[in-house]
C-alpha positions as a printed NumPy array, in Angstrom:
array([[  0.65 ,  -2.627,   4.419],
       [  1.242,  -6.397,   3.769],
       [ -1.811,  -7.039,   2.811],
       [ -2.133,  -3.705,  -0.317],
       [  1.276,  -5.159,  -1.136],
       [ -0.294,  -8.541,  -1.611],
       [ -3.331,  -7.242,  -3.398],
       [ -0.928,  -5.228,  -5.955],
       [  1.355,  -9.192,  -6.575],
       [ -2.522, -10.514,  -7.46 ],
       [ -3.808,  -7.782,  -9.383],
       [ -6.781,  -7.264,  -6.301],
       [ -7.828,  -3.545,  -7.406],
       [-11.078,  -4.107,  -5.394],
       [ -9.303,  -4.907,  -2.31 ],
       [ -7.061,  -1.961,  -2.468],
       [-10.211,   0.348,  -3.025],
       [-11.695,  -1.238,   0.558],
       [ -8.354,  -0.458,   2.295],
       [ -8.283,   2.808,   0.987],
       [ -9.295,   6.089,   2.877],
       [-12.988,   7.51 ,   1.961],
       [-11.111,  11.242,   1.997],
       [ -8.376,   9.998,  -0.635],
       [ -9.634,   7.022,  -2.398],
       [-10.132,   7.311,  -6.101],
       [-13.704,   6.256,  -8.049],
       [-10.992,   3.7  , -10.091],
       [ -7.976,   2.01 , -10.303],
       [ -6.276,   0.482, -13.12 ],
       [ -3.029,  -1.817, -12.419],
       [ -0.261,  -2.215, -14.613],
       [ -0.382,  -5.328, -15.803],
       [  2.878,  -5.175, -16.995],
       [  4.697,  -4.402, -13.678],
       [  5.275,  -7.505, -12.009],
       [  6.299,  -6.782,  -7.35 ],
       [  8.988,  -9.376,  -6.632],
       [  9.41 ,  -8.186,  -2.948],
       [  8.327,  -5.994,   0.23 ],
       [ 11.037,  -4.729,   2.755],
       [  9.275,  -2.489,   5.481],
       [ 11.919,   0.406,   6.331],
       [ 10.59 ,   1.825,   9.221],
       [  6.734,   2.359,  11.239],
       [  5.329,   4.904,  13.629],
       [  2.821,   4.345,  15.758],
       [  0.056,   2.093,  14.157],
       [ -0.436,  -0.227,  17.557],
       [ -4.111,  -1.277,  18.683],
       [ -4.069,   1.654,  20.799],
       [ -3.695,   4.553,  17.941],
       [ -5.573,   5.687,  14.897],
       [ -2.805,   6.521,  12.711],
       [  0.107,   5.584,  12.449],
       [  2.913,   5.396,   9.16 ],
       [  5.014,   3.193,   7.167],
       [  7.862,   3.773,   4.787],
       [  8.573,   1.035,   2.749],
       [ 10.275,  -0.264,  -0.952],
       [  8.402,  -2.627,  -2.713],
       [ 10.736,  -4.26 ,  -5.905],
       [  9.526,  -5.803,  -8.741],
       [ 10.069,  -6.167, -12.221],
       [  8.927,  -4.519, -15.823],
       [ 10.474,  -5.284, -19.251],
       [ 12.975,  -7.825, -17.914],
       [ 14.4  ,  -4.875, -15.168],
       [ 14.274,  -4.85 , -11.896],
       [ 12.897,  -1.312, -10.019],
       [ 11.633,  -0.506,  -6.807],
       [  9.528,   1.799,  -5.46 ],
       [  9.668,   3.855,  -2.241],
       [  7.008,   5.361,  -0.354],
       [  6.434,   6.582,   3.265],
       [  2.811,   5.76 ,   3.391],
       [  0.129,   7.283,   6.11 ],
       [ -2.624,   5.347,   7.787],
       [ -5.882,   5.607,   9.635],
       [ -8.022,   3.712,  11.586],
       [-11.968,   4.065,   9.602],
       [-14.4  ,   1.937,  11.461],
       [-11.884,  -0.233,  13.146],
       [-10.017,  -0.908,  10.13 ],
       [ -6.461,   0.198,   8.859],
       [ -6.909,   1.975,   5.751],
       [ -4.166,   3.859,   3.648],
       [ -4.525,   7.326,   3.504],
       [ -1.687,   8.679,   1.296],
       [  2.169,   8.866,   0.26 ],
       [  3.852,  11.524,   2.538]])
């Protein structure tokens, strides 16, 4: 989750396609440019240890746009895809 958060303060759309589910992941992805993430609190996880394959995350991720601050809130599901954490979609 750290890591997509830190690919969204960069602007790293290709990243964030690679941690992405194969089921859910779209052909694109086009950041906002304008939007700019000023912090990551993690609320809460479920499972998500070395010894599961899925496992959650709610979180709120705050940032900026037009001078205001906003946040946004998601409880996010995860999978394990060849080894590797990938998102899978807000619950």
């Amino acid at each position: 989750m750290r890591s997509r958060y830190s690919a969204f303060v960069v602007g790293d759309a290709a990243y964030l396609l690679r941690t992405w589910s194969a089921a859910t992941r779209p052909a694109d992805l086009q950041l906002d440019q304008d939007i700019r993430w000023t912090g990551l609190e993690i609320l809460s996880t479920t499972d998500g240890s070395p010894f599961h394959t899925e496992g959650t995350v709610e979180f709120r991720a705050n940032y900026q746009l037009d001078g205001r601050p906003g946040h946004q809130q998601e409880l996010s599901r995860f999978v394990r895809e060849n080894g590797a954490w990938v998102y899978v979609a807000a619950l």
